[in-house]
C-alpha positions as CSV (number, residue, x, y, z in Angstrom):
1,X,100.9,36.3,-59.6
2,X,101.2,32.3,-60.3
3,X,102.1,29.6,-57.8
4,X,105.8,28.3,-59.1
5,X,105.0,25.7,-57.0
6,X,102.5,24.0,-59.3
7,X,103.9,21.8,-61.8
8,X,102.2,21.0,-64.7
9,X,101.6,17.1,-65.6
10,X,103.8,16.3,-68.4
11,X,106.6,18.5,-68.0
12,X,110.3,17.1,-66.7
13,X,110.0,17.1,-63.2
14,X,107.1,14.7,-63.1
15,X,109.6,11.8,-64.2
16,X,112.0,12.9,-61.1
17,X,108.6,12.1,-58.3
18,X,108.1,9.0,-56.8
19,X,105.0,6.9,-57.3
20,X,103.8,5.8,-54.1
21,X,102.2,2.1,-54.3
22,X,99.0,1.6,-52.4
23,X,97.8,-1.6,-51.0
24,X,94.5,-3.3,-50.4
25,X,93.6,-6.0,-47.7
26,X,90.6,-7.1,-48.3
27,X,89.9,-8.6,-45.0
28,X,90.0,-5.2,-43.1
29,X,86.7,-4.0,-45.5
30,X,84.6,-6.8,-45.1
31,X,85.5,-6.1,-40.5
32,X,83.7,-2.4,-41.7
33,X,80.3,-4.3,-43.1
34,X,79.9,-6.4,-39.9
35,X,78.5,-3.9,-37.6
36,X,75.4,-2.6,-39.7
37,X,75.0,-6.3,-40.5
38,X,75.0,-7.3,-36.8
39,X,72.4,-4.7,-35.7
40,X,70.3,-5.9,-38.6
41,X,70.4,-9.2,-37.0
42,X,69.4,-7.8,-33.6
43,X,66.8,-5.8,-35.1
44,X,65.5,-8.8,-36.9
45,X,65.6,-10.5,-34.0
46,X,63.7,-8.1,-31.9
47,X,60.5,-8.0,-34.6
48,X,60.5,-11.6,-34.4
49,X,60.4,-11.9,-30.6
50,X,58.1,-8.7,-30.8
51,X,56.2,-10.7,-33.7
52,X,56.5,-14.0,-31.3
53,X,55.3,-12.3,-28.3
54,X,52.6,-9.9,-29.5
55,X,48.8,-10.6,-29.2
56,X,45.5,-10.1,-31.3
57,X,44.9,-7.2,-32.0
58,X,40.7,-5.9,-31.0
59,X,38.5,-3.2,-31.5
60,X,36.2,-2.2,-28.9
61,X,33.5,0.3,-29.6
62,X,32.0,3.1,-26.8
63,X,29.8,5.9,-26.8
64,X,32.4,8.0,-25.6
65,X,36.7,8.4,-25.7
66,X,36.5,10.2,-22.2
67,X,39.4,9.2,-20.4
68,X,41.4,7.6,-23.1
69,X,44.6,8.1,-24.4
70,X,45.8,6.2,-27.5
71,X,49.4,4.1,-26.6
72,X,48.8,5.2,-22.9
73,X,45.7,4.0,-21.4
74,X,46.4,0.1,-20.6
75,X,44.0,-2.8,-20.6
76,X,43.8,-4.7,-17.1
77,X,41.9,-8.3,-15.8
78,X,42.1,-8.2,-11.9
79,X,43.9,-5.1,-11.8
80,X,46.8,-7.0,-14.0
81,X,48.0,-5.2,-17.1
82,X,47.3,-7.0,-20.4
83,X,47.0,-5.0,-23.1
84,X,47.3,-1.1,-24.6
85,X,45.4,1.3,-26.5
86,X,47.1,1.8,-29.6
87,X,44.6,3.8,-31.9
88,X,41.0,5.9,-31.6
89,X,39.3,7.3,-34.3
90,X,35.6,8.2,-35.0
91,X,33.4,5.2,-36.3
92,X,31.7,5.5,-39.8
93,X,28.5,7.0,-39.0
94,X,30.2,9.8,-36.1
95,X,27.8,7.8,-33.3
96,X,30.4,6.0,-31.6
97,X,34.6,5.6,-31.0
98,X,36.4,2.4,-32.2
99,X,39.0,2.0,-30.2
100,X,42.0,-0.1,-31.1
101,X,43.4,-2.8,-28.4
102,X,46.8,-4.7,-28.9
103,X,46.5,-7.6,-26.0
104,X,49.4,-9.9,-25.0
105,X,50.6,-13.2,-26.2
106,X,49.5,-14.4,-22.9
107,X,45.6,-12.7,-23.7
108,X,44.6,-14.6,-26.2
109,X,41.4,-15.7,-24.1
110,X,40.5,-11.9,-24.4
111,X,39.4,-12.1,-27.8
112,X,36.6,-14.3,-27.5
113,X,32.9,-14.3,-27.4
114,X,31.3,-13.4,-24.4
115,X,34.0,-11.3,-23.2
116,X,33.3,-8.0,-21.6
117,X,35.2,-4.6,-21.8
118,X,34.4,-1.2,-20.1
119,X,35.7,2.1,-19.2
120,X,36.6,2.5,-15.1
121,X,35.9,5.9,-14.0
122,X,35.3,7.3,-10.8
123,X,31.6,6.4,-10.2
124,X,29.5,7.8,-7.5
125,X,26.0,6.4,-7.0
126,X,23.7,5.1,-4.9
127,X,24.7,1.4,-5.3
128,X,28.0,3.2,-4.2
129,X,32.2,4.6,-5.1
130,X,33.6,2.7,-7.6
131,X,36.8,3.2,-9.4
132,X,38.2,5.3,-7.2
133,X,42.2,4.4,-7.4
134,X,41.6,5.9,-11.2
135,X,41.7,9.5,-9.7
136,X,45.8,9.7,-9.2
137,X,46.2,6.4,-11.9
138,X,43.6,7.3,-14.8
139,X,41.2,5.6,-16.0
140,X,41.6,2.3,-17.8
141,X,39.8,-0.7,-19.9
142,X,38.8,-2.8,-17.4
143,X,38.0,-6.6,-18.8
144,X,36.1,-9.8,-18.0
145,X,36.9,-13.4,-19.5
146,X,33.8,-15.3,-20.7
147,X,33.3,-19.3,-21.5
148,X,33.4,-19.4,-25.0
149,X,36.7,-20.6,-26.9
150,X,35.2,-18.6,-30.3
151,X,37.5,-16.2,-31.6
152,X,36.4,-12.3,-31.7
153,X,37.8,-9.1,-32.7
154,X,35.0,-6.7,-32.1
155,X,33.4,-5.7,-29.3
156,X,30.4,-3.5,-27.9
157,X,31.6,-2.2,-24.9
158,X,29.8,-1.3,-21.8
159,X,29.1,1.8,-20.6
160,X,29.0,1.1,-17.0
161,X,30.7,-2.0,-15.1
162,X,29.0,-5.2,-14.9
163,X,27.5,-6.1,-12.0
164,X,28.5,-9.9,-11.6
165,X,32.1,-11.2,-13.3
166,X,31.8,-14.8,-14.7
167,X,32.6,-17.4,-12.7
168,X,31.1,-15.6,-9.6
169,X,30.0,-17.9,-7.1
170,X,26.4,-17.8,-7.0
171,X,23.5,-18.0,-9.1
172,X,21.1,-15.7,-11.4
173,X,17.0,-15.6,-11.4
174,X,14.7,-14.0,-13.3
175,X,12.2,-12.5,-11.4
176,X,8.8,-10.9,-13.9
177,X,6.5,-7.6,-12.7
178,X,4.4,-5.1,-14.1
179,X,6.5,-2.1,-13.1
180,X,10.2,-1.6,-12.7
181,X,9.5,0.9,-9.5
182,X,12.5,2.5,-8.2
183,X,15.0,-0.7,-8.7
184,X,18.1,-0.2,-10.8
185,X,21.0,-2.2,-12.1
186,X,22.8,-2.6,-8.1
187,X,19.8,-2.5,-5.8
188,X,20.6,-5.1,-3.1
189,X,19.0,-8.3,-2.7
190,X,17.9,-8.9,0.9
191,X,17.1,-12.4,2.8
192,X,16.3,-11.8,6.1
193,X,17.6,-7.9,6.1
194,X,21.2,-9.3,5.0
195,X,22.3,-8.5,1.7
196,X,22.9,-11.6,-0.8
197,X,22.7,-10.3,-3.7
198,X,22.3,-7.5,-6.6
199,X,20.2,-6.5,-9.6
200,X,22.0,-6.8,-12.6
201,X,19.8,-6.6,-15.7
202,X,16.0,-5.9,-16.7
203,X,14.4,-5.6,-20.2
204,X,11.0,-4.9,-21.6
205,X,9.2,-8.3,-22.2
206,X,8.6,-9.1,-26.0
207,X,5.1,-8.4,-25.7
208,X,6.0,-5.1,-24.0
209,X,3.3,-5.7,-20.8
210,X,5.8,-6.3,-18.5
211,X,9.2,-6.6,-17.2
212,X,11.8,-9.3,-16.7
213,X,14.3,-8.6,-13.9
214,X,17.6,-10.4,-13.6
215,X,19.0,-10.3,-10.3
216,X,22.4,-12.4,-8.7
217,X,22.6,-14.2,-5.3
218,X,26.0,-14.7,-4.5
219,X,26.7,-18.3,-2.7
220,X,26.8,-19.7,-0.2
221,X,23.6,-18.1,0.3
222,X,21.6,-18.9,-3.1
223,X,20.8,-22.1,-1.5
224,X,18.2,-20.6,0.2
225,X,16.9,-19.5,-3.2
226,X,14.1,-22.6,-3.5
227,X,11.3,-23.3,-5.8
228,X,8.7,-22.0,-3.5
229,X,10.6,-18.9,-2.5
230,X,8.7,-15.7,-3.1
231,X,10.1,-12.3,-4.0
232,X,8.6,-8.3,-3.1
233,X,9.6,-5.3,-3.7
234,X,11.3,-3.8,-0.8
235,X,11.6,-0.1,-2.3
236,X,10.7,2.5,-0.2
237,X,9.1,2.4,3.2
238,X,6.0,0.2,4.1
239,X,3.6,2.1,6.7
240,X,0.5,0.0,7.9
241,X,-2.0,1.4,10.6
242,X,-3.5,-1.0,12.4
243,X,-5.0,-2.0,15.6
244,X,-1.5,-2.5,17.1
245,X,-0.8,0.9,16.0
246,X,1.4,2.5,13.2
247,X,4.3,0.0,12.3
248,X,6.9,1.3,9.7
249,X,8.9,-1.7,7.8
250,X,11.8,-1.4,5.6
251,X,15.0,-3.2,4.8
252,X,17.6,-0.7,4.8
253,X,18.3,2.8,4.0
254,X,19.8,1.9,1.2
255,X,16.6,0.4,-0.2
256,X,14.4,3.5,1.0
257,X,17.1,5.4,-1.6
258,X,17.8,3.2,-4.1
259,X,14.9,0.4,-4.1
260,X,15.4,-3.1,-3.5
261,X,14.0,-6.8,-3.4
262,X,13.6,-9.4,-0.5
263,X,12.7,-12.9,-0.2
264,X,11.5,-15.6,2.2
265,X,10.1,-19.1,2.1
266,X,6.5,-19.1,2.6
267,X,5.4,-20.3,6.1
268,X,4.2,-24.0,6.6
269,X,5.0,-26.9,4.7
270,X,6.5,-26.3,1.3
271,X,9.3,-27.4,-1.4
272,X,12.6,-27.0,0.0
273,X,14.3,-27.8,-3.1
274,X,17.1,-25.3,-4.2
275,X,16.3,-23.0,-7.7
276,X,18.4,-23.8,-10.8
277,X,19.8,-21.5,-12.7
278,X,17.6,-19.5,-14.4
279,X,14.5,-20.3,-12.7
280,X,11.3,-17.9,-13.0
281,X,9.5,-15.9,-9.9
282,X,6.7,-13.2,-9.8
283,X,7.9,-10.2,-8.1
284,X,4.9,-9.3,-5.7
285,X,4.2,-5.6,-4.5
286,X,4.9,-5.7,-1.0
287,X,5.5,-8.6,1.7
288,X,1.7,-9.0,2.2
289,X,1.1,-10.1,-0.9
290,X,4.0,-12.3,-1.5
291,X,3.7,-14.5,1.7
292,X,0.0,-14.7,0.9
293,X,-1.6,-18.2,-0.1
294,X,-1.6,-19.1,-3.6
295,X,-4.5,-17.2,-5.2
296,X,-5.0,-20.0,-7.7
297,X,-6.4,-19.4,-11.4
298,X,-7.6,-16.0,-11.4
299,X,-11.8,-15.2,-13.2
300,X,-12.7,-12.2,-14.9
301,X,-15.8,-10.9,-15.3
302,X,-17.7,-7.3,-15.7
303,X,-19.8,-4.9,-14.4
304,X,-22.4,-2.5,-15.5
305,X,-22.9,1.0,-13.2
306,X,-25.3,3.3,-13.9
307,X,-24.7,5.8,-11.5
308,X,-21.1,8.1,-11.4
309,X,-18.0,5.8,-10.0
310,X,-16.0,8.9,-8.9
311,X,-13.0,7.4,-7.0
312,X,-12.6,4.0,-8.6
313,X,-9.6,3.2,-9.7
314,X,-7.9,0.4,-11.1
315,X,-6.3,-1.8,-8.3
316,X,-9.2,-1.1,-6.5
317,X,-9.8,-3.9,-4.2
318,X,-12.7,-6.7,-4.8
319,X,-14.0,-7.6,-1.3
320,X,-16.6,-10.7,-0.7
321,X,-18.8,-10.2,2.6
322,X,-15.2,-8.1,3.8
323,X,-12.6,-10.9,2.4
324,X,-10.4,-9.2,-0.5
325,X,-11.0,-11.7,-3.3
326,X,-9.6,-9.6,-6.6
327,X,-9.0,-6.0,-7.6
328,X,-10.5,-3.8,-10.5
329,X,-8.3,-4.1,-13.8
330,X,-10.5,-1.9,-15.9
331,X,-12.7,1.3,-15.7
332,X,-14.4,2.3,-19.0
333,X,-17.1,4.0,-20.0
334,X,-19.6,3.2,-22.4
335,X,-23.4,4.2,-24.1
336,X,-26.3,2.9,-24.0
337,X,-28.8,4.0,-27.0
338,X,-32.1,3.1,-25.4
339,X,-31.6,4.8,-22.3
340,X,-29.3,7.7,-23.8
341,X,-27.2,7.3,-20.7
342,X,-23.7,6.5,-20.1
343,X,-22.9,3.6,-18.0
344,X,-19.6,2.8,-16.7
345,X,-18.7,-0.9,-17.3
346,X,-15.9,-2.1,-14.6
347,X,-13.4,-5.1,-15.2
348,X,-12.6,-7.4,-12.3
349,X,-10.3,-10.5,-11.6
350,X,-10.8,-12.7,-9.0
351,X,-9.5,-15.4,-7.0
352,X,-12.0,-17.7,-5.9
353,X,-9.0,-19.7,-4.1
354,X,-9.0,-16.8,-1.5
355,X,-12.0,-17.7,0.3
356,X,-10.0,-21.2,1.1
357,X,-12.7,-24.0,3.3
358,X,-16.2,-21.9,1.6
359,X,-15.3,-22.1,-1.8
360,X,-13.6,-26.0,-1.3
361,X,-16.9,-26.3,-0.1
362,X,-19.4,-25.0,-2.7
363,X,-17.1,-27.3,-5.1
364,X,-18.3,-30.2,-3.2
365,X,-21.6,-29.3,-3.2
366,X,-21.8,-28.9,-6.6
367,X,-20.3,-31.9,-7.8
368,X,-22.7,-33.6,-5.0
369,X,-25.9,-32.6,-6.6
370,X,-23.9,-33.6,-9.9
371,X,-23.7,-30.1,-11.3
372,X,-20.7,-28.3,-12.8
373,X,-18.5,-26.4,-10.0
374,X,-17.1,-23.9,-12.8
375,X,-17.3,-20.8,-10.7
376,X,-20.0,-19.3,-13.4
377,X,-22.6,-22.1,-12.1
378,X,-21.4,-21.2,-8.5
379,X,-22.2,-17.2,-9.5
380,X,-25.6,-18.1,-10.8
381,X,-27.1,-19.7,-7.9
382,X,-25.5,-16.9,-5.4
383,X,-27.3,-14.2,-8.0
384,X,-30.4,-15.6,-7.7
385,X,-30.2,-15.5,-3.8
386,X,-29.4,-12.1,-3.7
387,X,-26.0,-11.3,-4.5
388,X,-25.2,-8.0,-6.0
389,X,-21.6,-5.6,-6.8
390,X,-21.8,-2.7,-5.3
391,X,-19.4,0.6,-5.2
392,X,-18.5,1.3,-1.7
393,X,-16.8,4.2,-0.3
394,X,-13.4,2.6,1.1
395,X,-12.2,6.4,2.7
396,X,-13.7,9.3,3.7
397,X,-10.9,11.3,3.4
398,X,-9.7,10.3,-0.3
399,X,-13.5,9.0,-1.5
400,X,-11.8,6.0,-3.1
401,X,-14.2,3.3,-3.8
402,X,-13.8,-0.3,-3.9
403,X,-16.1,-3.2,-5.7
404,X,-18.2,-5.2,-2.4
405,X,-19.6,-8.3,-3.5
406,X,-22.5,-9.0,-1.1
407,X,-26.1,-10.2,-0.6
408,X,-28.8,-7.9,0.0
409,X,-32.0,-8.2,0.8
410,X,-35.3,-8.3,-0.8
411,X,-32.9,-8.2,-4.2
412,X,-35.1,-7.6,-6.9
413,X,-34.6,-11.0,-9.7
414,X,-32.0,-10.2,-12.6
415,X,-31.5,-12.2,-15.7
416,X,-28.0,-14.1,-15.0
417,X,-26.1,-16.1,-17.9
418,X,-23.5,-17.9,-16.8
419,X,-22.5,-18.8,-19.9
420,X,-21.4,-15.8,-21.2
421,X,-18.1,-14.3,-22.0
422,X,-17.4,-12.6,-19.9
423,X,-19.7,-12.7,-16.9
424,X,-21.9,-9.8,-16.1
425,X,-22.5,-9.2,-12.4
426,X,-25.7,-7.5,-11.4
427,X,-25.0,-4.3,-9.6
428,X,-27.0,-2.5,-7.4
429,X,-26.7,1.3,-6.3
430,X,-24.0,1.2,-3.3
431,X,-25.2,2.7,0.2
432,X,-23.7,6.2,-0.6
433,X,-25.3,6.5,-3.3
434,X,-29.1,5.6,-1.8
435,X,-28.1,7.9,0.5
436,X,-28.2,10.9,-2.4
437,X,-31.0,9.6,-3.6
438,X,-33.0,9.9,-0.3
439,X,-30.9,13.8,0.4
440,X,-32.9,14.9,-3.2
441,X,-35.6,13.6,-2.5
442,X,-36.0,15.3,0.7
443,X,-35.1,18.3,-0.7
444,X,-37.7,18.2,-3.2
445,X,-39.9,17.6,-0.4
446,X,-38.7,20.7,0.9
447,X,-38.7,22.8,-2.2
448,X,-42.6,21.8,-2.4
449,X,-43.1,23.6,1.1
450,X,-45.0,27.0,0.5
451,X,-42.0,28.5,2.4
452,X,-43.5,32.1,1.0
453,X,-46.7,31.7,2.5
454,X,-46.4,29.9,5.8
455,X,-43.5,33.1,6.2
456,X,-46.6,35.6,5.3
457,X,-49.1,33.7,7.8
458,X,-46.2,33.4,10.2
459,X,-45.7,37.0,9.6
460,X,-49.7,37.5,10.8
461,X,-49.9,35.6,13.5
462,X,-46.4,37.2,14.8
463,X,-48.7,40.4,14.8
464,X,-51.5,39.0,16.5
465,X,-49.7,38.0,19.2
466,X,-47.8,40.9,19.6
467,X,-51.5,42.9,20.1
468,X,-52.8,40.1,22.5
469,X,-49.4,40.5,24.4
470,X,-49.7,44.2,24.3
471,X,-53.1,44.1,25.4
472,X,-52.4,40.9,28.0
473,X,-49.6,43.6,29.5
474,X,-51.8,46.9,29.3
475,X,-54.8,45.4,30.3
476,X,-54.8,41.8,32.2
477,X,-51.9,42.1,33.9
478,X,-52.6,45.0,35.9
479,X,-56.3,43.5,36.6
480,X,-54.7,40.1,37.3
481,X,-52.5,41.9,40.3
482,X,-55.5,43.7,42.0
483,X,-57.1,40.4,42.0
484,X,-53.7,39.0,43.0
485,X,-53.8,41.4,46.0
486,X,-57.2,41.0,46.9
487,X,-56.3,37.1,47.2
488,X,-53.4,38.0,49.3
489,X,-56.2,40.1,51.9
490,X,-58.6,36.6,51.9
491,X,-55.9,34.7,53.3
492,X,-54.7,37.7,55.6
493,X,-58.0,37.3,56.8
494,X,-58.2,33.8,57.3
495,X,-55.2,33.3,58.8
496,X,-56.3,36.0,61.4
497,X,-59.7,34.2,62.2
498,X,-57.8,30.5,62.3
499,X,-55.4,31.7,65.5
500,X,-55.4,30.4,68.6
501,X,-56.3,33.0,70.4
502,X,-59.7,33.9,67.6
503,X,-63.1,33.8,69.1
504,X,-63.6,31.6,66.3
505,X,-60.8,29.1,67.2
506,X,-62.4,29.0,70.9
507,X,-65.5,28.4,70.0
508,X,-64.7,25.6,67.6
509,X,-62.9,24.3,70.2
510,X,-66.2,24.1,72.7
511,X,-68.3,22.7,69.7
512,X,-65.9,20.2,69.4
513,X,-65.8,18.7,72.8
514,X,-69.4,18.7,73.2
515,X,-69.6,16.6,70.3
516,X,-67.5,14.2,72.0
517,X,-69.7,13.7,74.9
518,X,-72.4,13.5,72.9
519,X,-71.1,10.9,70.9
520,X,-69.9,8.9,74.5
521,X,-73.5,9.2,75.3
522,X,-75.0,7.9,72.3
523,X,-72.6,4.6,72.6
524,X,-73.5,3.9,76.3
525,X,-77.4,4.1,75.0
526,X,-76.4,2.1,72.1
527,X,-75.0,-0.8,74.2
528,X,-77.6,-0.6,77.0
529,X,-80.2,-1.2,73.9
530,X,-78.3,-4.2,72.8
531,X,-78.4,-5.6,76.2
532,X,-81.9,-4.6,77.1
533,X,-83.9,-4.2,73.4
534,X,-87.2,-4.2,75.5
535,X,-86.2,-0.9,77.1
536,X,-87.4,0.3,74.3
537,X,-91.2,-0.8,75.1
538,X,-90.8,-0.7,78.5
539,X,-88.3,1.6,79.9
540,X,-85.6,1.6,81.3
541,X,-85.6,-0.6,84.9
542,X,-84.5,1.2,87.9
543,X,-81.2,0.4,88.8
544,X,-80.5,-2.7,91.2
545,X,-79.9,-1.6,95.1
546,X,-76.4,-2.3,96.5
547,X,-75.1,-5.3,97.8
548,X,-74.9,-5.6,101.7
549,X,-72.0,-8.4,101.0
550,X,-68.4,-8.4,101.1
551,X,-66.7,-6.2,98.6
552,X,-66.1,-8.2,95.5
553,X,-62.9,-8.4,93.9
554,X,-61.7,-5.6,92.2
555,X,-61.6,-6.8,88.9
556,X,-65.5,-7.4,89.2
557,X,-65.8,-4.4,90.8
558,X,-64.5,-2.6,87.6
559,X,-66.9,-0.9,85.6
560,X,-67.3,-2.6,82.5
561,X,-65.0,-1.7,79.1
562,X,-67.0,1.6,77.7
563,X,-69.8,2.5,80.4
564,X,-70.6,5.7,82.0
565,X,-69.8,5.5,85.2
């Protein structure tokens, strides 16, 4: 079946169609162009205000991506938004994250030197919350500004916020000990129990023996930071027993938990001049020690023990006649080939400043007698008067020991060089120790008693007795109570013939009385003889008649004083 429709080119009715004529108007084409090339131009424009208005781009570096999230996590300076994430991706050696950070135009500052970056997270700790708000927001860059005009496009970040922004008010020390304690990056800074400031740094010392402390004091208040300000450790909780009782200092609770440091102005006259920037302190132990007076150039010297130092340790306190002067910085032991014994060789150091007006002065003395006051010269001449090192029990309880440096008696002579390097004191046994010595000795005194025998002879005599007690109870006693008894009938007896109504009491009692007139006659005869001695020759006169007369007066009437009448 064909289409009869179709006509072929060519054939007859092709002549008989019209041509249609077609115009073209050329400005309707180029009105078709002009909307691509318009929204080229916009776009062109928009990479060129994009170009104008974008910052540098940074890389940051951190241990970890935790929290991150590449063209979502924003960079932000006072909680203000100026910059993004754009990219993360491992770093070459798999160790860290490089993180890529597009700031704004208006950041430029951003990539310098000295500025800071770090990750806020929710922090909890004992200095502390911190980045809390990042809970419902996410976490974020946060960012801190430094001084310097250099440009810088990578960065080490931090791994935990800094403690002090720059430009904080205030000022930063450097405080040096010999042990970091319990005190962290945070741990508050205390002036009279107020908090002023912060830790915020410490670092091993070069030569590794110690460690240097940075720490903030925010201003107003580091003007009370002065040259002659001293710093302690206020970590922890300071007990002292003494004759006021048990006293328990600390700063805070926060310092009990996470450690701290205090500091005062010594008492008395002293520099009041405020600390630059910068400036160096010693961080003492406790308050004690801090607010003590200067110790002054510190001495070491040794010394030689030959008997066991159980208990000392180092830090062990040097006292002079009671007054701490030093501590012990060394305990070693050593050998000594002649002997074949092993003495233990102690380190001190002392401060000679500590025993203030004595040691001013011995100084004085010395230079008076025009000899050298080096503190060698001073040892000598105390050596030679008896002074000795001894290792003295400091507690019962613990048997800690501590170095006594004190004079004793009857000290036998040592030889003393003050001129060596380092000193040797002269040590003699301590008290405890002359104490053991006497407890052997006794008992080897007592293991040279002949125990055994005097326990054998004991033994004897034990038995002896025991047949002289036997016999004293068999034999003596019962003889011992007839005599006893018969005792008993004496005095029965004599009592009987010593009563009143006794024969023998009556006639005692006639003997008696005749006596007495015999005696009153033998004094009237004695004074008749004194009056008339030649009664003895002659006789005795009669008696003169009686008076005719008057009565005489009664008082010459009387008798005289003793005569018979």
């Amino acid at each position: 079946m064909t289409d009869d429709s179709h006509t072929e080119p060519g054939s007859p009715n092709d002549a008989e169609l019209p041509r249609p004529v077609v115009k073209r108007r050329r400005f309707n084409a180029s009105l078709i162009w002009l909307v691509p090339a318009l929204a080229a131009l916009v776009g062109l424009s928009l990479v060129v205000h994009y170009w104008l208005q974008a910052g540098p781009q940074i890389s940051i570096s951190f241990q970890s991506a935790e929290g991150l999230d590449a063209g979502k996590t924003p960079v932000k300076y006072k909680n203000v938004v100026i910059g993004k994430v754009q990219k993360i991706r491992l770093s070459a050696d798999h160790k860290r994250v490089q993180v890529t950070v597009a700031l704004e135009k208006s950041a430029e500052s951003f990539a310098t030197e000295g500025t800071r970056y770090w990750v806020v997270r929710p922090r909890i700790g004992l200095g502390g919350v911190s980045g809390i708000d990042t809970l419902l927001s996410g976490s974020f860059i946060g960012a801190d500004v430094g001084d310097s005009s250099t440009p810088q496009e990578d960065f080490k970040g931090l791994e935990t916020p800094p403690s002090v922004n720059h430009g904080a008010p205030g000022r930063s020390y450097v405080l040096h000990t010999d042990d970091l304690g319990s005190l962290d990056i945070g741990s508050p800074v205390y002036y009279r129990r107020i908090q002023v400031g912060r830790v915020v740094s410490y670092e091993l010392d070069k030569d590794g023996k110690g460690i240097s402390i940075g720490i903030f004091v925010d201003g107003p208040n580091d003007r009370f930071v002065t040259t002659s300000t001293r710093f302690w450790n206020a970590s922890g909780i300071d007990l002292s027993l003494g004759a006021g009782g048990l006293k328990v200092n600390t700063q805070s609770l926060a310092s009990v938990l996470a450690g701290g440091i205090a500091f005062l102005d010594p008492r008395g006259p002293h520099d009041s001049t405020p600390a630059a920037e910068l400036t160096s302190y010693q961080l003492f132990a406790d308050q004690a020690t801090a607010m003590a007076p200067p110790d002054g150039e510190p001495h070491y010297f040794r010394m030689r023990f030959e008997q066991s130092v159980r208990g000392m340790a180092v830090d062990a306190p040097v006292e002079f006649l009671g007054i701490n002067i030093g501590k012990v910085v060394s305990v070693n032991l050593d050998y000594d080939e002649k002997t074949q014994r092993f003495p233990v060789v102690v380190g001190a150091v002392v401060y000679p400043q500590r025993l203030g007006k004595a040691y001013d002065k011995l100084v004085a003395l010395a230079k008076a007698r025009g000899e050298n006051p080096d503190l060698s010269q001073l040892l000598g001449r105390m050596v030679e008067h008896g002074l000795r090192a001894q290792a003295r029990t400091g507690n019962l309880l613990t048997g800690q020991l501590y170095v006594a440096l004190d004079f004793v008696p009857h000290a036998a002579p040592v030889a003393f060089d003050p001129n060596a390097k380092p000193l040797l004191m002269p040590t003699v046994p301590g008290s405890f120790d002359k104490l053991q010595e006497q407890m052997a000795s006794i008992v080897d005194k007592l293991d040279k008693i002949p125990f055994d025998s005097i326990g054998r002879n004991l033994d004897q005599t034990l038995a002896g007795l025991d047949a002289t007690l036997k016999q004293v109870n068999g034999q003596t006693l019962p003889a011992f109570n007839d005599t006893l008894k018969g005792v008993q009938k004496t005095m029965g007896t004599a009592s009987d013939a010593l009563s009143s109504d006794s024969p023998l009491q009556q006639n005692l009692g006639t003997t008696l009385e005749q006596m007495q007139r015999m005696a009153r006659s033998l004094r009237v005869l004695t004074d008749y003889l004194g009056e008339h001695p030649e009664a003895l020759i002659r006789g005795r006169r009669p008696d003169d008649k009686p008076a005719t007369t008057a009565a005489p007066p009664a008082a010459a009437a009387r008798p005289p004083q003793g005569s018979q009448p």
